[in-house]
N, C-alpha and C positions, 0 to 999 in steps of 0.2 A: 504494500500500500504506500501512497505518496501522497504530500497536502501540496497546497497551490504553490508550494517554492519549490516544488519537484524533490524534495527530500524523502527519505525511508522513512516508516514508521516504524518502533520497532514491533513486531507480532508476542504479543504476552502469551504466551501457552500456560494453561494451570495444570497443576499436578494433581491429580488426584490425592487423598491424605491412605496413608496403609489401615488405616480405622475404617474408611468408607469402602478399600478393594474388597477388603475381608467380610464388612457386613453383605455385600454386594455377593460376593461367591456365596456365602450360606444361605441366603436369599432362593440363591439359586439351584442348591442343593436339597432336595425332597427331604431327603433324610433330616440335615438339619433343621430346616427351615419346623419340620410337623415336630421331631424335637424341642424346640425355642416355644413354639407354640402353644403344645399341651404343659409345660412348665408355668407360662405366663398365667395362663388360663388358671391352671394351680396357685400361683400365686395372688391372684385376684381374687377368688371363691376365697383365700383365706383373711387376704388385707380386706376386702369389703365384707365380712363375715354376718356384722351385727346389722346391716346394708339387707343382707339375702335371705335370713332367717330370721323368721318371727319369733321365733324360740329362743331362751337361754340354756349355755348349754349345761347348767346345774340342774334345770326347772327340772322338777319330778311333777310327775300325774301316775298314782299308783292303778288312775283306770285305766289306763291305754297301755298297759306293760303289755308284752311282748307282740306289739300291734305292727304288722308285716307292713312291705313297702303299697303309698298308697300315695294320693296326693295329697293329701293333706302331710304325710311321713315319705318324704321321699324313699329312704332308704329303711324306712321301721322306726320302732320303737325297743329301748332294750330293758331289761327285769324290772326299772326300776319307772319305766314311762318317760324315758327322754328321749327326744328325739336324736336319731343318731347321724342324719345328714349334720346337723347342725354341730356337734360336737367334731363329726367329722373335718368341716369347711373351719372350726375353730381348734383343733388338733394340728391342722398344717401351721400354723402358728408358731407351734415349739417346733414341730416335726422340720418345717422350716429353716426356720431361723437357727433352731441351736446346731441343723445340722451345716450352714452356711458359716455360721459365728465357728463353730468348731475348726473348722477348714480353713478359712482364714486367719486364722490365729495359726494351725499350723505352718500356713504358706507363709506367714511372715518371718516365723524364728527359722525355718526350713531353708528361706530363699537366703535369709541373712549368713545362718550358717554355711550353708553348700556353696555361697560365692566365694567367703573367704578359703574355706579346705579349697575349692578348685583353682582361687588366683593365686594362694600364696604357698599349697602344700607342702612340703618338710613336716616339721614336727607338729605344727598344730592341727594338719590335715589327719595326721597319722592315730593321733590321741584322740581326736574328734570321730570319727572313722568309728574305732573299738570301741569309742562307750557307745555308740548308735549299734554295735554289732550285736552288744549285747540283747537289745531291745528287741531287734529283727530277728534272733534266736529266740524268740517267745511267737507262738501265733498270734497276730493281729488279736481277731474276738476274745482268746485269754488273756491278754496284757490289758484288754479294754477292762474286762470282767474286775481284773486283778486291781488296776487301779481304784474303777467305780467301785468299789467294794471298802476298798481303803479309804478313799475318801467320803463314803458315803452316799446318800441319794440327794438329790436334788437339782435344780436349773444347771447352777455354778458351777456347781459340783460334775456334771455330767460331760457338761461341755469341755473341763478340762479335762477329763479324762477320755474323750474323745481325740482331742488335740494334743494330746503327747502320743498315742498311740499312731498320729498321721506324720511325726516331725519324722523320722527316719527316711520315708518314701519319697518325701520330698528334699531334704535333706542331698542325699543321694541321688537326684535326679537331676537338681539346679548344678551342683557338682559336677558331675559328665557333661550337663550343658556350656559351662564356664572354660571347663579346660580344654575345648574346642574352640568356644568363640577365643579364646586367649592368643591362641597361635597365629591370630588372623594379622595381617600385613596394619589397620587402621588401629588395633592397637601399640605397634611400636611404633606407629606417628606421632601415637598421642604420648608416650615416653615421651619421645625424642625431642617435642616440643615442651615437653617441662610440666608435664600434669601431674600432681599427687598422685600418688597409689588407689585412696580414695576418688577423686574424679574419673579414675582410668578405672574402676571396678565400678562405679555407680552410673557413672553415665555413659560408659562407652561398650563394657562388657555386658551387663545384666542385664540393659535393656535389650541386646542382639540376642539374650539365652533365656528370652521368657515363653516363649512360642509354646515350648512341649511343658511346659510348668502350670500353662493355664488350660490347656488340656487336662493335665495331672488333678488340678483344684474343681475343675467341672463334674469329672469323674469321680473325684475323691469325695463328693460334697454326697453323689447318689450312696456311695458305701456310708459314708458316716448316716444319713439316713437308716440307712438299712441295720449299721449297727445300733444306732438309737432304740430304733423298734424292738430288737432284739434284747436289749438293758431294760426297757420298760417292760417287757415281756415276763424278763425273770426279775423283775422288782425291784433293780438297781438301778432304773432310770427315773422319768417324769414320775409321780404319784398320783393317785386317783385324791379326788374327782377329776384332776386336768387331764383331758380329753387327747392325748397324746397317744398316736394308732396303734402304736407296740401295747401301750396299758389299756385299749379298747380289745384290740385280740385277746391280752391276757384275761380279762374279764368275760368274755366272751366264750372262752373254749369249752366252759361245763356244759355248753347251749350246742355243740355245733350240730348235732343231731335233729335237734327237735327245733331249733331255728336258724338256720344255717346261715341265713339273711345278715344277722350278726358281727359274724368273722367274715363274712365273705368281702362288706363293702371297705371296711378297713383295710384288709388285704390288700383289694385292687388300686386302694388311692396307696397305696404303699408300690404296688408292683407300678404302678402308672408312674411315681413321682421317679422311680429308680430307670425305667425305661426311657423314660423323656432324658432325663439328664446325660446317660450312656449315648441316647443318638443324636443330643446336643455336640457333646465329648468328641464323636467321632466326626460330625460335618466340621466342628471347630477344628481337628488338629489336619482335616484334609485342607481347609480354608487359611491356616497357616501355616500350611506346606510351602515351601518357595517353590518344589520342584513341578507345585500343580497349580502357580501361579501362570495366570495367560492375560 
């Protein structure tokens, strides 16, 4: 292009930002896309909870106990006359949030640790390393058990013992991711031009090694779910009356016979909340593939 002096203009090309390529591919991805979706959806029914249901989810009516799904009770009623839609859509709540809150608390001491074992390894990689080996020598759901057990039941209580059991996974994984991006040619740029060790691991390393990390936290967030359920289950998680899906099954399984209705809707916002997030998990780490970048 030229103006009336006959001069160049210059042509602005924008760049698109790697936040919009990436939403843009999972958009595009079935898998992910119906993933992201039934999550939102999930977390909607639970954020506008008191919004969607007439009911509280403590109210007892000992006339309508064990009153099947209907519309008035979407999903029944359970021994005690509650509604258990409601308890359900307010159950994603804890189910939720402590399994998110858990997960990221592990991804923060995880990502903190595993940069420095993978930028600076010698000795404190090595010392760092065996006390985590220890952990990972224990199964996951027993070291969970073992903690919540120790620490006892409750919110606080639960969550941390959620998130000590995820720091090793991730730990070890930001690690592999570091001592990769390390060897790359822009980080001895940023040596060479006189960056702190600090600047050169926070702003130049970690951001290029988070790809498979947030992957890892996607994924990680459905298991800590699923372990959640499992603590409530066997009485070391949420407590009743809080409508938390693992202590909904648990109370539920003397009934499965004669109201199956029960255990079964719990379940399924349990098997839904874990399936949505795993094919979130997967369209995200195809969407931050570079190699499936186009």
């Amino acid at each position: 292009m030229t103006d009336t002096a006959g001069k160049a203009k210059p042509v602005k090309i924008r760049k698109e930002s790697q936040f919009l390529a990436v939403v843009k591919r999972i958009i595009r991805n079935p898998t992910a896309a119906t993933g992201f979706t039934i999550f939102l959806v999930l977390v909607f029914l639970a954020v506008f909870a008191p919004v969607l249901s007439p009911y509280k989810y403590t109210q007892m009516n000992m006339r309508e106990t064990f009153q099947g799904p209907s519309l008035k009770h979407l999903c029944g009623t359970d021994n005690l006359g509650r509604d258990i839609f409601t308890r359900l859509i307010y159950g994603g709540r804890y189910s939720l949030s402590m399994g998110f809150i858990a997960m990221i608390a592990a991804a923060t001491i995880g990502v903190m640790l595993g940069s420095l074992c993978g930028y600076f390894l010698g000795k404190f990689d090595f010392y760092v390393m065996r006390f985590l080996d220890i952990f990972q020598a224990i199964p996951g759901m027993l070291l969970t058990i073992a903690i919540s057990a120790a620490l006892g039941a409750g919110f606080d209580k639960t969550i941390l013992a959620l998130a000590i059991s995820r720091i090793p996974a991730v730990t070890r994984l930001t690690r592999s991711a570091v001592m990769k991006v390390r060897q790359n040619e822009f980080v001895e740029a940023a040596e060479a031009i006189g960056c702190s060790q600090f600047r050169r691991i926070f702003l130049h390393v970690l951001p290029n090694s988070l790809a498979p990390v947030i992957v890892e936290i996607t994924m990680g967030i459905a298991n800590t779910v699923l372990v959640l359920s499992s603590l409530s289950y066997i009485g070391l998680g949420v407590q009743p009356p809080t409508p938390e899906w693992g202590a909904m099954l648990s109370a539920a399984k003397g009934y499965i016979r004669t109201y199956p209705y029960m255990i079964l809707f719990p379940g399924l916002f349990i098997a839904t909340t874990v399936l949505s997030l795993n094919l979130a998990g997967d369209g995200l780490r195809d969407a931050l593939d570079p190699k499936l970048k186009m």
